[in-house]
N, C-alpha and C positions, 0 to 999 in steps of 0.2 A: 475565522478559524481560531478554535484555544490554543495557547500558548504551550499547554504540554503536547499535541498533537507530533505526530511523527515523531516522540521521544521513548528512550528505552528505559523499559521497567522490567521489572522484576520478572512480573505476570507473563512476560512474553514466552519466559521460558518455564515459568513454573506452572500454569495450566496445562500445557502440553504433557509436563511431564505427571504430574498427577494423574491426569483419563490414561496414560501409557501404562503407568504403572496400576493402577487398576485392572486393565486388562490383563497385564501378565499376569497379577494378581488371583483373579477366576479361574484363568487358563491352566496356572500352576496347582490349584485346587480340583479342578476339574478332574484335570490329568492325573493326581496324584491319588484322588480317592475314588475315581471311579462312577462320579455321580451323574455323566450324563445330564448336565447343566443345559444340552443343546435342543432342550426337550422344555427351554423355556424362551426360545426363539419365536418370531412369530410366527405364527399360526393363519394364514389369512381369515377370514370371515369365521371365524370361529369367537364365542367367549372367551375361553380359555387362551386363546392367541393372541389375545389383546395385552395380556404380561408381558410380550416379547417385544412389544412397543418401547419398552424402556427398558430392557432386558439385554437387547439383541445385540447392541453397539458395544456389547463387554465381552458377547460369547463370540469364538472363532473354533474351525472345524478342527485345524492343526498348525502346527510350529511356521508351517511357509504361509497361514494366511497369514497367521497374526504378526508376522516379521511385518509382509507386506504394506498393511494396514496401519503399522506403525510407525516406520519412514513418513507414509504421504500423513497420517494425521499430526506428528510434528512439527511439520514444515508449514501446513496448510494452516493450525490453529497460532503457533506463531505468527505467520503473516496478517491474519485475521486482527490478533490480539494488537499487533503493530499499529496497524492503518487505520484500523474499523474500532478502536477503544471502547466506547460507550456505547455500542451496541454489539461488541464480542460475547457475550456473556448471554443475549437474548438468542443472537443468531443461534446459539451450540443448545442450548434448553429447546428452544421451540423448535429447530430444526431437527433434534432427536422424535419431538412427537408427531409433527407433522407427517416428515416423513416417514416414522414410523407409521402411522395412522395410513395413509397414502398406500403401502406397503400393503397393509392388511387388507385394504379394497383392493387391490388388482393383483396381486400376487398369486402365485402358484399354491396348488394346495403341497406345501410344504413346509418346512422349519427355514425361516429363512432369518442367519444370524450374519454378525460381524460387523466393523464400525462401517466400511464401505459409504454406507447410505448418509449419515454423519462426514464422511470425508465428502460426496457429490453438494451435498449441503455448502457448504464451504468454498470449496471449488468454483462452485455455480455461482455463491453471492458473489465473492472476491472478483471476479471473472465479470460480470454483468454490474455491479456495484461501476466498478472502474471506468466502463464507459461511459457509465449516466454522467459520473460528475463532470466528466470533460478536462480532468486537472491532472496536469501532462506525468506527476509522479505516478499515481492509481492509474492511468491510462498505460503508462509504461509496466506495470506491475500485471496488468492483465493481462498485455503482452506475452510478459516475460513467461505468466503460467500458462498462456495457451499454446505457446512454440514449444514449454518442455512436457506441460500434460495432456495437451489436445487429443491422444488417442483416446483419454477417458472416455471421449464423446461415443464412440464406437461399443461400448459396451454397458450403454441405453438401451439397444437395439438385442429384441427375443435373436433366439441361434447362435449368436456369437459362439458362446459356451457356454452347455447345458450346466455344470457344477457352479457358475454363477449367477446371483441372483439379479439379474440385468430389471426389475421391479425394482429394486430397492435403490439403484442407481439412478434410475428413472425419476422414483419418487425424490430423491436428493437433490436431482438438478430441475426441477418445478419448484423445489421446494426454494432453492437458494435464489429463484430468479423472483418467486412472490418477494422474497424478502429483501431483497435488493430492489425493487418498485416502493415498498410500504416501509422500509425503515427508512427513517432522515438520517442525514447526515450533513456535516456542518456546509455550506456554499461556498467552496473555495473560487477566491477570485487570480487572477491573473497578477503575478508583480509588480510592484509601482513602476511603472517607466519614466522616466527625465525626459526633457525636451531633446538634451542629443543623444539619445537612443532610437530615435522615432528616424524611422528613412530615410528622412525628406528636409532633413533637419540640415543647413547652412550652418558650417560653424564661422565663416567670414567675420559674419557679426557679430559675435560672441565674444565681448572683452575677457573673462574667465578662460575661454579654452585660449585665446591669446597668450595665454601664461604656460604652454603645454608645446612641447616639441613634436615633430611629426612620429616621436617614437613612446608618446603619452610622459615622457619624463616635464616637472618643472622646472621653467626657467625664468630667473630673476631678468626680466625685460626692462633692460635698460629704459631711464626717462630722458627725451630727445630733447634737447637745448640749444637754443642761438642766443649768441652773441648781441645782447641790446644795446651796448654803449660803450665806447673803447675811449677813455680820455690819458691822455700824456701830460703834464707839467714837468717845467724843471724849475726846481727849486734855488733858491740862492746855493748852496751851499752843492750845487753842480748833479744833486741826486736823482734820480731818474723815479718818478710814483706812477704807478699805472692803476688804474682801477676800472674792474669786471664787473658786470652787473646780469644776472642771468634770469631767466624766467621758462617755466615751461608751454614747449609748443603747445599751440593748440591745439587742440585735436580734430581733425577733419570730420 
């Protein structure tokens, strides 16, 4: 794993807010002069509908889509930018054409716009990314988006509701799970573990934890001493000499 991995940068927040403001950006032109921008959405099987391929992730119908589409594309391209670094920037590029392209072959004949398909994109790698690796951060992190987003899943499926484009959703979660199989990503291994971390692990014979209380605090462990040699003299001069001689136990 690199060393900047799982660290905060700038990018986290400042891509997110770029494509945001883009969008309002259109939206507020759109709205303001009248231009019927929605009219460069795509278009399925059509030439001309093939503009929308890279068009559509900017256009929204009105004020509650693009709110809506704004929240999840924050959060989601954040997250993205966080975990997945060096392939954030492929995921959002080629998951705009794929599933754009996607879009075009199966879609309704109709103008189908909005980041949606871009945010299923995202969603789906993050989501499916996280299991492959097996690395209990990403693994918890798919979790976490599938307990608060999982309904997403429900509006894949024709009928839901007819004013959404459940094709473009569609195409967005194919798209993020191709890419979450075909991009690398670094092989996160498991933490070093120590010998007493491990089960099964005896600390009896462990001179080191010997020095450790049963409340993990250390303690200067006394060194155990006998008495090798006790001798007395008296001296002329009526004085009493004693002399100690010590050595450490042995050790069992």
């Amino acid at each position: 794993m690199h060393e900047n991995y799982f660290k905060y940068s700038p990018s986290v927040w400042i891509v997110p807010t770029l494509l945001i403001l883009l969008m309002w950006s259109v939206f507020y032109i759109d709205d303001s002069f009248n231009l019927h921008l929605t009219q460069l959405g795509i278009y399925p099987r059509t030439f001309s509908g093939l503009i929308g391929v890279v068009c559509s992730p900017f256009l929204h119908g009105n004020l509650n889509h693009l709110a809506n589409n704004t929240i999840s594309l924050f959060i989601f391209t954040a997250a993205l930018i966080f975990f997945y670094r060096e392939v954030s920037l492929k995921v959002l590029f080629y998951g705009v054409l794929l599933s754009g392209i996607i879009t075009w072959l199966i879609g309704r004949e109709s103008y189908h716009i909005g980041a949606s398909g871009l945010i299923y994109v995202i969603f789906s790698f993050i989501f499916f990314k996280g299991l492959m690796s097996q690395y209990y951060r990403l693994v918890a992190l798919s979790l976490t988006i599938i307990s608060v987003y999982g309904g997403m899943f429900w509006y894949v499926f024709p009928d839901i509701e007819n004013s959404i484009s459940w094709e473009g959703h569609l195409a967005g979660l194919l798209t993020g799970f191709v890419f979450a199989v075909r991009f690398k990503t670094p092989d996160y291994k498991k933490a070093l573990q120590y010998d007493w971390q491990q089960p099964n692990f005896d600390p009896d014979g462990d001179k080191f934890l010997e020095r450790f209380d049963e409340n993990g605090n250390f303690v200067n462990k006394p060194i155990e001493v006998e008495i090798e040699e006790m001798e007395e003299t008296n001296t002329s001069n009526s004085e009493v000499k004693i002399i100690y001689t010590f050595k450490e136990k042995d050790s069992e």
